[in-house]
C-alpha positions in Angstrom: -5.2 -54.4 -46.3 -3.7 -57.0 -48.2 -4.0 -60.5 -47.1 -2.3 -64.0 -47.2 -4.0 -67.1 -47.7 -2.9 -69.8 -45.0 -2.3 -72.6 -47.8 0.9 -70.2 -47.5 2.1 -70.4 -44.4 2.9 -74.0 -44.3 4.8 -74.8 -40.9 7.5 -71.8 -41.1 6.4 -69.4 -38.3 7.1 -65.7 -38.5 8.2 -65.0 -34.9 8.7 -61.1 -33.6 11.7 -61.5 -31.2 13.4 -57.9 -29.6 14.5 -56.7 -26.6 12.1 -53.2 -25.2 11.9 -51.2 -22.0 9.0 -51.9 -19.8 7.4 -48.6 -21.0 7.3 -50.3 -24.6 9.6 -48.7 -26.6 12.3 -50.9 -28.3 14.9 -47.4 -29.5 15.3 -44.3 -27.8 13.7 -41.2 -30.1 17.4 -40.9 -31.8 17.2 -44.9 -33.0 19.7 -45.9 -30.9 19.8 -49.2 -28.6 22.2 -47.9 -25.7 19.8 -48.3 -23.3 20.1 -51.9 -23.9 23.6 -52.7 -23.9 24.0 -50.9 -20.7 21.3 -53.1 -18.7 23.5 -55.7 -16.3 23.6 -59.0 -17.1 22.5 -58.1 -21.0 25.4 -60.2 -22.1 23.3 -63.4 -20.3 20.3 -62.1 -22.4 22.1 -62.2 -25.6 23.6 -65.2 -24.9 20.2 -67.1 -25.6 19.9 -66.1 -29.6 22.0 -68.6 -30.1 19.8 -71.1 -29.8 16.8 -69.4 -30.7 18.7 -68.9 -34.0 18.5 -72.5 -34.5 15.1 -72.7 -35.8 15.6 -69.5 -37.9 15.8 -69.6 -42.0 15.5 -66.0 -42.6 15.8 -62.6 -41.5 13.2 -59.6 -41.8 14.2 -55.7 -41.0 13.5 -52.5 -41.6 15.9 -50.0 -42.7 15.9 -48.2 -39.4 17.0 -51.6 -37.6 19.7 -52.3 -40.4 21.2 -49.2 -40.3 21.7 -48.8 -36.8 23.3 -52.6 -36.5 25.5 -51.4 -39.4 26.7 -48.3 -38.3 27.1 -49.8 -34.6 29.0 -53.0 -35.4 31.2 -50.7 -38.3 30.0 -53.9 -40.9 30.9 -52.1 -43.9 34.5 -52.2 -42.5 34.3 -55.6 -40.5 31.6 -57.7 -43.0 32.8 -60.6 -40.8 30.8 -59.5 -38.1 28.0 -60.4 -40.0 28.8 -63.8 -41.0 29.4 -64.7 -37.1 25.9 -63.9 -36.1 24.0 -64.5 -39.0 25.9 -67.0 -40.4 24.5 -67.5 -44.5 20.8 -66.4 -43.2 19.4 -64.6 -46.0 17.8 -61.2 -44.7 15.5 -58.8 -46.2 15.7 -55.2 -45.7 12.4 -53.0 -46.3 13.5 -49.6 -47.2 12.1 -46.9 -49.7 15.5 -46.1 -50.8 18.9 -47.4 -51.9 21.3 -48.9 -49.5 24.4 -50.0 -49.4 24.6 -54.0 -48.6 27.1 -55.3 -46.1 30.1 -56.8 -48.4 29.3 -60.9 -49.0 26.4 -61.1 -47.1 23.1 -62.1 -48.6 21.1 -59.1 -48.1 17.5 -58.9 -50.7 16.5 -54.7 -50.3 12.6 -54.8 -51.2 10.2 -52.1 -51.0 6.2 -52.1 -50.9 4.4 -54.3 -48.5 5.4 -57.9 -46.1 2.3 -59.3 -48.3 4.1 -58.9 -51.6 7.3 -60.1 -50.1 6.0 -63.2 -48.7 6.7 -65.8 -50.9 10.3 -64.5 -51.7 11.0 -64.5 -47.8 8.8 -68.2 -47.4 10.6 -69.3 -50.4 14.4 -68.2 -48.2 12.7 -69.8 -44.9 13.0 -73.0 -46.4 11.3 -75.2 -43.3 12.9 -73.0 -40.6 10.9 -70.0 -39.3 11.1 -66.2 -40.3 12.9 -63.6 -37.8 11.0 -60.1 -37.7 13.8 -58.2 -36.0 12.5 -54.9 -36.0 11.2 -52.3 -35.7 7.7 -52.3 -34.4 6.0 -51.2 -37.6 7.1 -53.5 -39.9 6.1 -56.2 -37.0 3.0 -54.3 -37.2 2.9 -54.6 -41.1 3.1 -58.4 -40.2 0.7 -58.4 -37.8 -1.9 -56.3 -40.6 -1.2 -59.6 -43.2 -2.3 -62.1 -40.9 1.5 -63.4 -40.7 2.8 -62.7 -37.3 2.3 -65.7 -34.8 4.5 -65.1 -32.1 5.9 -62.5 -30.1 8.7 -63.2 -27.9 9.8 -60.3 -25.9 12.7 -59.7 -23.5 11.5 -56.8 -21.1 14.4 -55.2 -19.4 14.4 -52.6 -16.5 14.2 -49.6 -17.9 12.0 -46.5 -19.0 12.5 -44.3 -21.8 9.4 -42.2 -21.8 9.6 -41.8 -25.3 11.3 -43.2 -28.6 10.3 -45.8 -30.9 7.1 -48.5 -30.3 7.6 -51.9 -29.2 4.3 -52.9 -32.0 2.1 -49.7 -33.1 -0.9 -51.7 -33.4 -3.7 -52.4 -31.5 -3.8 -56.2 -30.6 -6.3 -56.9 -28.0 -6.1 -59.9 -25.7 -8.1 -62.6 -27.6 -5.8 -62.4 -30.1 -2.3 -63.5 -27.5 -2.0 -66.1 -25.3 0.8 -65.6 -22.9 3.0 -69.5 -23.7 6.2 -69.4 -22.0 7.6 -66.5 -18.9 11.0 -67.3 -17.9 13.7 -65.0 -16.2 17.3 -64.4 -18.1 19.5 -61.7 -15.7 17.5 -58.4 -15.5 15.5 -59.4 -18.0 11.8 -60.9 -18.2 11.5 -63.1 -21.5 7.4 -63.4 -22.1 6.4 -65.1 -25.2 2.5 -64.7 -26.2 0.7 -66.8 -29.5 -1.3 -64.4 -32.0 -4.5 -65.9 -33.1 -5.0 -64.4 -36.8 -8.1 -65.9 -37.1 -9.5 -62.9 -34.8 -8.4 -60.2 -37.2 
């Protein structure tokens, strides 16, 4: 497992933020995030990035999440789209094969593990914090380097049954501390502290 040494980390704070069904799944088994959009008052709920996006410097997907916010928004015909939400964020895209970047928008493809990566993504942070905006393993691939420390989690009302994982890992609970529980619409916003020093 490779590690990061905490000298590192400095004060930017890698920070897990997504939307998932109360049965933990954050995709339906064909990737897509219609179950979302359809939940009443989801608009309220989206509403808030705006100021969460205030304290971020950088972007982290995987190429699962990209693709399906690419192909949903039509980017590759609209890059504009981009640039309204994530503004001149740099984003990094883990992927084991080539993909086509949205036109004028600083997207770094990388392959291998988060741990490699780091100081190219710290680097981007500058003193803001790092985004993890999905999927659940490379939160987990996070997690694994001793680089996630917060999870912030808008639960909506609804159950899949199946589909993709909120976090495939196994994080017991001396490891999160439940910080902040607030209600947005339908939705229940929980945000939970990870202790790495219990890995």
């Amino acid at each position: 497992m490779s590690e990061v040494t905490p000298s590192l980390w400095c004060m930017t704070r890698v920070v897990y933020y997504t939307a998932t069904t109360f049965d933990g799944f954050i995709a339906d088994p064909f990737d897509s995030l219609g179950w979302l959009f359809a939940v009443p008052d989801a608009a309220e709920a989206e509403a808030g990035i705006a100021s969460f996006m205030d304290r971020i410097g950088v972007l982290v997907e995987g190429s699962t999440t990209y693709e399906w916010v690419v192909r949903h928004d039509q980017l590759l015909d609209h890059p504009e789209k981009w640039a309204q939400f994530y503004a001149d964020r740099p984003t990094f895209v883990f992927t084991s094969r080539e993909r086509t970047a949205v036109p004028g928008a600083d997207i770094r493809f990388r392959s291998g593990s988060v741990a490699d990566a780091w100081p190219q993504i710290l680097e981007a942070a500058g003193d803001k914090d790092v985004w993890v905006v999905g999927g659940g393993e490379l939160a987990g691939q996070f997690a694994d380097a001793g680089l996630l420390d917060e999870i912030v989690l808008s639960v909506a009302p609804v159950a899949l049954g199946s589909g993709r994982s909120l976090l495939p890992r196994r994080l017991e609970s001396d490891r999160l501390t439940l910080t902040a529980v607030r209600r947005v619409g339908q939705f229940a916003e929980l945000t939970y502290s990870v202790d790495n020093s219990r890995r």
